[in-house]
N, C-alpha and C positions, 0 to 999 in steps of 0.2 A: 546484404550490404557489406562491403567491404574495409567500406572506410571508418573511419575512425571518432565519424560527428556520433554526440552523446544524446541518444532519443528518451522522452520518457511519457512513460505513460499513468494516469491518473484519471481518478474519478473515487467518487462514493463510496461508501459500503455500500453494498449489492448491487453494483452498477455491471457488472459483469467482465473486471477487466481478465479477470482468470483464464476465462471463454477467447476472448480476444488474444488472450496470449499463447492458446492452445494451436488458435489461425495462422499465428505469426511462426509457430513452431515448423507445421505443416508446412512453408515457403521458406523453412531453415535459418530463420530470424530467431536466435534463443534470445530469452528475456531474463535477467538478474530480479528474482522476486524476493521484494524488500524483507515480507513477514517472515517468509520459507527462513532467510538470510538470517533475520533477530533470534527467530528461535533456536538455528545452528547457535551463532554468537552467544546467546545465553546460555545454553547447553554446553557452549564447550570454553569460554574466557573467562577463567576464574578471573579476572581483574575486573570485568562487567558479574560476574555473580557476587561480588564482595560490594563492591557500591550498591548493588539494589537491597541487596542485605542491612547493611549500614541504613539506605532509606528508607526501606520496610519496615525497618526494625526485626525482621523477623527474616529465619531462612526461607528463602520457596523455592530450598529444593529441600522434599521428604524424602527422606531412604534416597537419592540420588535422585530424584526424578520432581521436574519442575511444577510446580505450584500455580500454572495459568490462575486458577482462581483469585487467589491472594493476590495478583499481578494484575489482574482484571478487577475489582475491588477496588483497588488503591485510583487505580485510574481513573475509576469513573466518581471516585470522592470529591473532586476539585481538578479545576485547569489548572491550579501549581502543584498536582501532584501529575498528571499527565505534562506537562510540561517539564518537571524535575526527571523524571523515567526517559523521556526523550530524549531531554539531554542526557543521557547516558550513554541509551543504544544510540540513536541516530549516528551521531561521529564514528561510531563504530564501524556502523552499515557502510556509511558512504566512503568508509576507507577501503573496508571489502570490495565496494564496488568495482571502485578506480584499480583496483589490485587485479581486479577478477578475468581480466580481460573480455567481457562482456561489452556492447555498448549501448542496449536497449536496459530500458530497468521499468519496474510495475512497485510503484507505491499508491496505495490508497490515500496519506498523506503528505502527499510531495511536495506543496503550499504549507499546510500548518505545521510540518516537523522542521522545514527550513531548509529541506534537502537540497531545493531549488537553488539556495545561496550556496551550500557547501559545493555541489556539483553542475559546472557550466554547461547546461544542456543547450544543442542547436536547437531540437523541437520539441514542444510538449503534447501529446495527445491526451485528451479527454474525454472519457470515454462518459454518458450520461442515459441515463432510466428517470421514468416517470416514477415518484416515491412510492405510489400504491405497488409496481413492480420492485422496486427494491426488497421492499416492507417485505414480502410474500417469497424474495428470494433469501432473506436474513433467516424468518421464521424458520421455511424450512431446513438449512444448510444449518443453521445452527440449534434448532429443536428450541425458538426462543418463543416469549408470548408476543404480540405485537407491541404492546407499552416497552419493550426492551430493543426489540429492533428500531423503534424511532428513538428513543435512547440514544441508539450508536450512531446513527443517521443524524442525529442532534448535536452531538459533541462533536463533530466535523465540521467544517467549512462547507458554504450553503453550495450547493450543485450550481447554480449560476455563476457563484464569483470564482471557482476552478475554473468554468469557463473559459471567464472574461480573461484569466491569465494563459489559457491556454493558447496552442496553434491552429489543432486540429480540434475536430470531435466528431464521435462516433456515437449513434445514437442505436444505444442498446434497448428496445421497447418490445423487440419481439416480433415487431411487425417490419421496419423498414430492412433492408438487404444488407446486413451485417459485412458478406464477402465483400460486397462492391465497394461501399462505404471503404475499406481497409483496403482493397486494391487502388485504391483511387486516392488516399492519403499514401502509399508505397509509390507509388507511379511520382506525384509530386515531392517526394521527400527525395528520391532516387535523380 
C-alpha cells in the first residue's frame, strides 16, 4: 500500500498477530511492532528509564541490561500500576510510530493502552483465537504454567469487546485459511 491511511492491527495475547505480520511481510506490508518498539525505547531513552526508575522505585537496569522481571511484577500488582507504566511508554511509542514512517502497526493493546486515541487509525484488524488455543500458544512461547498465561489473557480487554471496536478480524484457530481471510481484508482495505 502506498498510501498514507494508518492501519492497525490487534488482538490478545496468543492470538497470533506476530504470524499475521510475518504474511503481511511476504506481500511487502511492513508492520511497526509496538512491544519490539517499548523495548528499543526503554533500552535506549534515558528520559523513559528515569521515570520508571522514580516509579519502581528501584533501577531495572542491572549492569546495564534491563530487568523485564521487575517490570513484569510491578505490572501485574494492580491496574494503577499497569496503567502508571503505560502512561509512560505509550506516548513514547506512538510518537515513534507517527515518526517512523511506517503506516501499519501490531499492538496487543491498542484499546486498553489508548493508542487508538493517540493515533487516528482508518482501519483496525482483529485478529482472534479460541482461549484454549491462546492458553497453549502463551505456555509454550513463554515456558509459562497455564494459571499465568490466563493471567496475561485476564489483564486484557475480553477478545469480544477488541472485536466489537474493531473493522476487520481474522480468525486465528488453526483450522479456518489464514491466507484468504488476510487477502480478502487486503483486497477491501486497498
Amino acid at each position: 500500500m502506498t498510501d498514507n491511511r494508518k492501519i492497525a492491527m490487534t488482538g490478545g495475547i496468543g492470538v497470533g498477530k506476530s504470524y499475521i505480520c510475518s504474511l503481511l511481510k511476504i506481500r511487502g506490508i511492513h508492520v511497526y511492532d509496538c512491544d519490539a518498539a517499548a523495548k528499543r525505547l526503554i533500552a535506549q531513552n534515558e528520559d523513559l528509564q528515569t521515570k520508571l526508575n522514580i516509579l519502581l522505585g528501584i533501577d531495572i537496569f542491572i549492569n546495564g541490561i534491563f530487568n523485564k522481571q521487575a517490570l513484569t511484577q510491578f505490572l501485574l500488582e494492580s491496574d494503577a500500576n499497569r496503567i502508571a507504566v503505560n502512561n509512560i511508554i505509550h506516548p513514547a511509542v506512538a510518537e515513534d510510530f507517527m515518526r517512523s514512517g511506517y503506516n501499519w502497526l501490531e499492538s496487543a493493546i491498542l484499546f486498553d493502552s489508548g493508542f487508538n486515541k493517540r493515533i487516528s487509525f482508518d482501519k483496525i484488524i482483529c485478529v482472534t483465537a479460541p482461549n484454549e488455543v491462546r492458553i497453549s500458544r502463551i505456555m509454550q512461547r513463554d515456558n509459562i504454567s497455564r494459571d499465568n498465561a490466563l493471567e496475561w489473557i485476564n489483564k486484557q480487554l475480553p477478545q469480544d469487546e477488541i472485536l466489537s471496536m474493531s473493522d476487520f478480524e481474522i480468525v486465528n484457530d488453526g483450522i479456518v485459511d489464514i491466507e484468504e481471510q488476510l487477502d480478502r481484508i487486503l483486497l477491501i482495505i486497498k
